[in-house]
N, C-alpha and C positions, 0 to 999 in steps of 0.2 A: 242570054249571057249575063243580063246586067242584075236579074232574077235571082241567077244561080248564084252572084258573088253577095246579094244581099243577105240569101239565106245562108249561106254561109258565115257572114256576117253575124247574124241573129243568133244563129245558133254557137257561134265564138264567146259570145256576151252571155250565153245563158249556162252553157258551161262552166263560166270561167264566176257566174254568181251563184253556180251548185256547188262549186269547190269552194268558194268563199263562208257558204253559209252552212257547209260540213265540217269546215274547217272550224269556224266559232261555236257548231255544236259543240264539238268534241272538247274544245277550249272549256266552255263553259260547264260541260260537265263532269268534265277531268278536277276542275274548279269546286263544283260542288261537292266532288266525293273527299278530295282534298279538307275541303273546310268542314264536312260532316264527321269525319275519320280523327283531325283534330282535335274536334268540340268532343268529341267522344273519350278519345286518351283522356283532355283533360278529365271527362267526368269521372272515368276510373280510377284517375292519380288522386283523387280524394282520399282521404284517410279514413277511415272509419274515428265516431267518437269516441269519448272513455265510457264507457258505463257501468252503474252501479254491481257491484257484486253480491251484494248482499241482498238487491229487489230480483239479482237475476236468478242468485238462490230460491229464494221464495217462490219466483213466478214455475221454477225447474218441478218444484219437492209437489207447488197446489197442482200442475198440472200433472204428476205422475200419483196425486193422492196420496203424499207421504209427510214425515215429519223430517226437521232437520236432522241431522244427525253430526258428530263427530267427522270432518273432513270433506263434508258433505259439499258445502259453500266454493271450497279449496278445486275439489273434481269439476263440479257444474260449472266454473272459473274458465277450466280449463278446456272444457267439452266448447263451450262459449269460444271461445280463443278460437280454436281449430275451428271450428264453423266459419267462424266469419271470414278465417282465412279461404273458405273455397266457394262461400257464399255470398261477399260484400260487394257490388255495383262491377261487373266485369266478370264476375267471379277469381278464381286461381290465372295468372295472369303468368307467373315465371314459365309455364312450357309453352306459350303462345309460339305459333307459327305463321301466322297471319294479322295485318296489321289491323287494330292499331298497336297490339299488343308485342308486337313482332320489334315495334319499333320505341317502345316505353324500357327504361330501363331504374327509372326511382320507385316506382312501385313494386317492382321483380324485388330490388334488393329489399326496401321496406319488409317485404313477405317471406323473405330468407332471415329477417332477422326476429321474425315472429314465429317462424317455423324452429328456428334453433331454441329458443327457449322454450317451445312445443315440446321439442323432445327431452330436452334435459327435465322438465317437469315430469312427462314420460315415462323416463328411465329411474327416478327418484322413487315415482309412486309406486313403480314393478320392484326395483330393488330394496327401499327401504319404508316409504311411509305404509304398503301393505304387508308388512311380514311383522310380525314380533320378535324376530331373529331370525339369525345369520341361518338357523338349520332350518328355520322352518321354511312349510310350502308355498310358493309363490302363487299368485291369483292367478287363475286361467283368462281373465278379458283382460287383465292388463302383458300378459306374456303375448298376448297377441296384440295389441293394441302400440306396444312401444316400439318394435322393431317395423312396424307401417309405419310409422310416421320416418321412420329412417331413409324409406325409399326415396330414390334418386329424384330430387325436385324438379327436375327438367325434361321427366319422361313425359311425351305429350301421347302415346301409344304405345298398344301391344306390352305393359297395362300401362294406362294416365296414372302420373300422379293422384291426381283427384282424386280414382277408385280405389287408390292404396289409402291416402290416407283415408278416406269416407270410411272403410273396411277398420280404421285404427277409430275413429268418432264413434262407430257402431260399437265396437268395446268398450270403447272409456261410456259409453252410455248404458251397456248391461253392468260395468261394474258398479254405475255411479245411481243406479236399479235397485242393485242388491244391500247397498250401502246399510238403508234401515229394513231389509228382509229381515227378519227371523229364522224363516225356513231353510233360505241359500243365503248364508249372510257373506258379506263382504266386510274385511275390516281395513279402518283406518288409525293409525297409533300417532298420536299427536305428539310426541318425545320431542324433547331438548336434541339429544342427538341426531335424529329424521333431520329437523327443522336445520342441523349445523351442515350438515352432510350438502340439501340443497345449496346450500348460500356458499358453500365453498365452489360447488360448481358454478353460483352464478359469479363467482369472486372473478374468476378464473375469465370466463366470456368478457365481461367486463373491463379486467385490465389487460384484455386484446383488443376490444372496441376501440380504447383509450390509447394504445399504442399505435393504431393504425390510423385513428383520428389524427393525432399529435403529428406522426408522418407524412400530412398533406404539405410540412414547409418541412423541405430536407434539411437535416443539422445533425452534426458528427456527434457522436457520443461514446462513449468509455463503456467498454466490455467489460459487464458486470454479470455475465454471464454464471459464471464460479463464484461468485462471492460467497464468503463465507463456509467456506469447505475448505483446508487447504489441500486436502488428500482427492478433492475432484478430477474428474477427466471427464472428458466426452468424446464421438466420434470423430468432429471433425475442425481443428485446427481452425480460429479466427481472430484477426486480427484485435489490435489491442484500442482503435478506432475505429468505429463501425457508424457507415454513413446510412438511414435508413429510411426512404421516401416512397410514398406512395404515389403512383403512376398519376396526372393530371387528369386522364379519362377516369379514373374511377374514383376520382377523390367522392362525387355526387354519390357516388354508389357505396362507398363505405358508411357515409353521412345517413344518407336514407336506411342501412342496415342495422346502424345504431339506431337509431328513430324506431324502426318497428321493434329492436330487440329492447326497447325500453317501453313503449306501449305496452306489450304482453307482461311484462314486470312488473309495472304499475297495477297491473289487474292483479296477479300472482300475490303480490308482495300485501294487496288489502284483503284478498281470501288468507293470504296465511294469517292474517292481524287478527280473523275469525275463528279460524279453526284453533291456532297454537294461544288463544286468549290467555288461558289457566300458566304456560309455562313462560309466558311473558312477562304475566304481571310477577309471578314467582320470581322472576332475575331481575325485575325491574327492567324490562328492556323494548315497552311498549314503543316511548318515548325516542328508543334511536330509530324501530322502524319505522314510524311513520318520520322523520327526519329520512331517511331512506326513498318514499314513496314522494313526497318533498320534491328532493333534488331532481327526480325521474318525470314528474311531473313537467319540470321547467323544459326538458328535453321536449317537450310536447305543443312549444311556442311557437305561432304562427310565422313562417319562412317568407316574409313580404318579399324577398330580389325573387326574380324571376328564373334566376340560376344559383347557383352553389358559388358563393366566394372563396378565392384563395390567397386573400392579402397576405403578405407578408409581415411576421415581426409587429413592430408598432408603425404598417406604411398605413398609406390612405385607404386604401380597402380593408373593410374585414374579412376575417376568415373562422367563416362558419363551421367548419370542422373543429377548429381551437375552443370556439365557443361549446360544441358539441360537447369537447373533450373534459373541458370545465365541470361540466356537471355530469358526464361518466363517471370522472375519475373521485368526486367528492360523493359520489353515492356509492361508491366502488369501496371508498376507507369508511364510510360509513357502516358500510354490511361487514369488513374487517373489525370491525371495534362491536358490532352486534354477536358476530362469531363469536368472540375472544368472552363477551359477556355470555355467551350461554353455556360456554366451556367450563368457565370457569366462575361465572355467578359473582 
C-alpha cells in the first residue's frame, strides 16, 4: 500500500516536471522565433542607398557591349529603380502575407512611394519621351511595360505583383537594348517640352505628398478650391472652412511614402541632368535642377526616433512629417520655377 502511494507519488513530481519543462520549451522558442522575425523586419526596413547614375549607366551599356546613347542613362535609371524595388533585402514586401512582412508597414509605404514614380516615369517614356509626336507610333516595350507596372501592388497571387512588374523590367530592358540598335532602333527625344511634361507630373505627386504631410497636425483652412475662376463649379458643394487631418495611424505611412517617392526622384531627377544636358545649359536651368536634387536629398536624412513624431505647432516634440513637408514643398517650387524656365526660357 505504502509502495503504491510512493509511486504514485514519483510519478505526480515527474509529470508535473514534464509540463514544466514543455512548458519553457515552447516559451523559449515561441521567444526565439519572436526575436529572429524581429531582427529580420528590422533587416528589411533598410533602405536601400543612393547610387550613382551615371557609373550605373556605364556598368548597364559595358555589360550589354554598347555605347551611350541619348536617354540611355535616363532608362537604365529607371530599369535600376524597379529592380531594386523587387529585389533589395526581403525583396517586394507590400503583398506580404506572412510575417515579418505581414506585420511591417514603413517599408510597404516607402515602396508605394517608389512604385508611383515608377509609373509616372513609365507613362512619360510610352507617351512622350519615345514618340516625336503626337501622331506618331508608340514603342511596342514600352506599351507594354507601362500599364505592368500599374498592376494592383498588393496582389500576392494568381498573378504576384512581382511577375507583373518583372514582365514591365523585361520591357523597359528590350527597349533600353534597342536604345543604340541601328537595326531595331528605339528612340529617345530629349525636348524642352518631354522634359516639362514630366516635371508637371512630378509637380502634381509632390504638392499631394506636401498636403498630406502638412495634415499630420489638423488646422482649418479656407477653401480655395475655386480660386481664381469666377465662372467655376464643381460636383460637390464644400464648405467655406475645411478642417483636413490625417489619421494618427498612418501619419508613419505617409512619411515613409514621401521618403521613397523622393528616393526614386533623386535618381530620376540626376539621369535627366544627363540626358536633357544640351536643353539645360540652353535655358540655363542646370543650376535650379540640381538645387531641385538638393532639397530631395535632405529628405534622405537618417530618422534617429525610433517612431515617427507628431508634435504639435511649436510644442516640445518634433513633428517629422512637417519637417518632411519642408523640403517636399521647397523642391516642389523649385521644379515649378524650372518648369516656367523651360517654357518660357
Amino acid at each position: 500500500m505504502a509502495l503504491d502511494m510512493v509511486r504514485e507519488r514519483v510519478s505526480s513530481i515527474m509529470s508535473s516536471i514534464s509540463d514544466t519543462v514543455g512548458g519553457k520549451t515552447i516559451a523559449v522558442a515561441a521567444g526565439v522565433v519572436v526575436i529572429g522575425l524581429s531582427a529580420l523586419g528590422m533587416y528589411w526596413s533598410n533602405e536601400p542607398d543612393i547610387f550613382s547614375v551615371r557609373v550605373n549607366a556605364d556598368k548597364v551599356a559595358q555589360a550589354n557591349g554598347q555605347e551611350l546613347v541619348t536617354g540611355y542613362t535616363t532608362t537604365a535609371t529607371l530599369y535600376r529603380i524597379a529592380d531594386t524595388l523587387l529585389h533589395k533585402p526581403g525583396g517586394y514586401i507590400r503583398n506580404d502575407i506572412a510575417p515579418p512582412g505581414l506585420f511591417m508597414d514603413n517599408m510597404p509605404s516607402w515602396e508605394l512611394g517608389v512604385l508611383i514614380q515608377t509609373r509616372d516615369m513609365a507613362r512619360s517614356l510610352r507617351k512622350e519621351m519615345s514618340r516625336s509626336q503626337s501622331q506618331s507610333q508608340e514603342d511596342r516595350d514600352l506599351a507594354i511595360a507601362e500599364p505592368q507596372f500599374n498592376f494592383d501592388s498588393k496582389s500576392w497571387i494568381l498573378p504576384s505583383s512581382e511577375k507583373e512588374y518583372q514582365r514591365g523590367i523585361d520591357k523597359l530592358e528590350n527597349y533600353l537594348v534597342r536604345l543604340p540598335n541601328k537595326e531595331d532602333p528605339a528612340q529617345f527625344y530629349a525636348r524642352a517640352d518631354n522634359l516639362t511634361r514630366w516635371l508637371n507630373e512630378v509637380e502634381t505627386r509632390l504638392g499631394s505628398l506636401s498636403q498630406r504631410l502638412s495634415a499630420s497636425v489638423g488646422k482649418p483652412r479656407l477653401n480655395t478650391d475655386l480660386a481664381g475662376d469666377s465662372e467655376a463649379t464643381q460636383s460637390t458643394e464644400s464648405d467655406n472652412l475645411v478642417e483636413v487631418k490625417t489619421p494618427w495611424m498612418q501619419i508613419d505611412d505617409v512619411f515613409y511614402e514621401a521618403r521613397g517617392s523622393a528616393w526614386a526622384l533623386i535618381h530620376l531627377m540626376k539621369a535627366v541632368e544627363v540626358d536633357f544636358a544640351d536643353v539645360l545649359e540652353k535655358k540655363n536651368a542646370r543650376v535650379s535642377l540640381k538645387q531641385i536634387i538638393r532639397e530631395l536629398e535632405s529628405t534622405q536624412d537618417t530618422v534617429w526616433s525610433p517612431i515617427i513624431l507628431n508634435g504639435s505647432g511649436f510644442g516640445l516634440l518634433a513633428n517629422h512629417s512637417l519637417v518632411m513637408a519642408n523640403y517636399i514643398s521647397r523642391a516642389n517650387a523649385a521644379i515649378i520655377d524650372l518648369r516656367r524656365l523651360l517654357e518660357q526660357g
